[in-house]
N, C-alpha and C positions, 0 to 999 in steps of 0.2 A: 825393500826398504830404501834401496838406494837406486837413481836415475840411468848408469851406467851397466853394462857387465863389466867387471874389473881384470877378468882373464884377456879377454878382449882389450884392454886398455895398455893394460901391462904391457902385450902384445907389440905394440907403438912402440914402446922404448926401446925394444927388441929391435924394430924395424921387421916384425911379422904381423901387425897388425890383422891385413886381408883375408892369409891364410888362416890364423889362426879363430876369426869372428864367422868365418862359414863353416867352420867345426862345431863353432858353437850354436849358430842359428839351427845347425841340421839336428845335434843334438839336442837342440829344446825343441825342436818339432816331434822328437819321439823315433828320429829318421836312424840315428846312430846310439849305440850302447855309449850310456853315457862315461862309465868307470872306464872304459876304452878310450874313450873321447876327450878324456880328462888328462890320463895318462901322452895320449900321444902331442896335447896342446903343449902341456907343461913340459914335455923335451925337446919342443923347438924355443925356448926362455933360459935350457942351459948356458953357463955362463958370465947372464945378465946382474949384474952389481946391484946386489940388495938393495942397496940404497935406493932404487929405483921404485922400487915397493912405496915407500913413505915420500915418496917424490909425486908418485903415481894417485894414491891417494889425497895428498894435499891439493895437487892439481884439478885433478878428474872429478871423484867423487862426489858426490851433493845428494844428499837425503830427499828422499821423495814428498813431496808437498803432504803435509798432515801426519808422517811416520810418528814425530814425538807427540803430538796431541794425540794420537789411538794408542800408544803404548803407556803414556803416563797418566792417561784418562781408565786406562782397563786395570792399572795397578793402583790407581788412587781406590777403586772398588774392589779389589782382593785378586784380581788376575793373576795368574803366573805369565809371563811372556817371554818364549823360550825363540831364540833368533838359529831357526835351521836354514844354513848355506852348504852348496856343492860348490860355492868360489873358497877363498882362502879365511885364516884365521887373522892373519896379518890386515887384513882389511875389515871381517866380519868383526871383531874382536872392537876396537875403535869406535866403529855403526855401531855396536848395541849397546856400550858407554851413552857415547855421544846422547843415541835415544833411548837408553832406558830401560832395557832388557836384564832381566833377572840370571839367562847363561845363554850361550854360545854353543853351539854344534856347528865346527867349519873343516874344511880341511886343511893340514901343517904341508907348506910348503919346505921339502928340504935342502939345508942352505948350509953349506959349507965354505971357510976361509971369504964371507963374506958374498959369496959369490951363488946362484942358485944353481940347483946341479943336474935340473932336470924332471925331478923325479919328485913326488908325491908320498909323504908317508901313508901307509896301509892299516887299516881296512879306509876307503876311500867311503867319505859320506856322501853317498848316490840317494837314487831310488829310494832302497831298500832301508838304508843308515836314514833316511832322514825319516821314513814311517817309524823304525824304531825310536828314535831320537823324541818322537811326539809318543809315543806309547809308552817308552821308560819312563818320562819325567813324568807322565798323568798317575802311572802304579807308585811312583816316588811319592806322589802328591795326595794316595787313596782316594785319586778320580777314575770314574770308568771312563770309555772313550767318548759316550753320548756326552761329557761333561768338557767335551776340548772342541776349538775351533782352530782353524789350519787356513792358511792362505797361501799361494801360490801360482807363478804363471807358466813355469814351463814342465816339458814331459817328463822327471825325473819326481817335479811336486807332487803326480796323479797317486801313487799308494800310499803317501802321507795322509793327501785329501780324502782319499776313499773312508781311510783310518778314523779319521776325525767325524763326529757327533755332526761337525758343518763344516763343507771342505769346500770352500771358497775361491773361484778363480778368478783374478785381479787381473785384468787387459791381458789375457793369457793366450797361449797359442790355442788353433782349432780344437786339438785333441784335449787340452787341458780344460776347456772350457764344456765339452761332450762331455765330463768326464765328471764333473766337480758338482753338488748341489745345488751350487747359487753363482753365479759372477757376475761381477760391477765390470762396466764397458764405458764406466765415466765416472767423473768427479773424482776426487783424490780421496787420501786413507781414510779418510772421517767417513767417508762413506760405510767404513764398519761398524763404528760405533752405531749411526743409524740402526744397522742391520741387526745389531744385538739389544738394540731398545735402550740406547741412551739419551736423554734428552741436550738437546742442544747448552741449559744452562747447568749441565754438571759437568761439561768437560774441563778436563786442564791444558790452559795453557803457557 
């Protein structure tokens, strides 16, 4: 939903940038366990003055071309649209305001005396946390799974996508892309509504 990784951004402010966006490339390749990967990025950002967060986003941040026309088009027709991140809440949380999202599954960055301290609250939404995260809200919702669509591009998205009725990989790595029923390799988010059979004059924008 948005242009950036924000782990990776954050990073910057840090002055760990480098180190910490080759954790993450390996990790979205499927190379590194990602709850591992998460953990070890977020404790080189001990320290870092929260403030940085809402600095980081204001700067950084920018919604992916089409995000709010596919979310406020699939709710204008009765969608639920649930925003599952492995990045933070402090940034996921804002994104699915901004565009339009019914809740949020992100991970709580922990921040004490203003200051970030390292360390990640637990259970971490990986893998695993995000297929549940798509499974809970469909049994919340008295959908089966054939009745959910799931989008994502890196290796931690593939048991969500599996999970999903249409598991979708959006300009996603190799493995994500083997792995998923369908992926768009162009054109921005509107391209799902296509894919769900929308016609071009019901969208919102």
């Amino acid at each position: 939903m948005i242009t950036v990784e924000c782990i990776d951004e954050l990073a910057d402010y840090a002055g760990v940038k480098a180190e910490v966006a080759a954790v993450t490339e390996q990790a979205m390749r499927g190379e590194l366990d990602f709850e591992g990967a998460l953990d070890a990025r977020v404790a080189l950002l001990e320290g870092l003055d929260e403030a940085a967060i809402d600095r980081c986003r204001e700067e950084r941040v920018a919604l992916m071309p089409g995000a709010r026309v596919l979310v406020q088009t699939m709710r204008a027709h009765g969608a639920y649209c649930l925003l599952v991140s492995g990045g933070f809440t402090r940034f996921a949380e804002p994104v699915a305001e901004a565009i339009g999202f019914d809740r949020v599954a992100a991970n709580v960055l922990v921040i004490e005396d203003g200051r970030l301290t390292g360390r990640v609250r637990k259970p971490i939404v990986g893998a695993q946390g995000k297929r549940e995260a798509l499974l809970d809200s469909a049994r919340a919702l008295g959908l089966g799974p054939a009745e959910t669509l799931a989008v994502g591009d890196g290796a931690n998205d593939i048991p969500m996508l599996c999970a999903a009725g249409l598991g979708i990989a959006y300009r996603a790595k190799p493995a994500v892309a083997a792995a998923a029923s369908a992926r768009i390799e162009a054109n921005d988010l509107t391209a799902l509504l296509y894919l769900q059979g929308y016609k071009r004059s019901t969208w919102v924008n």
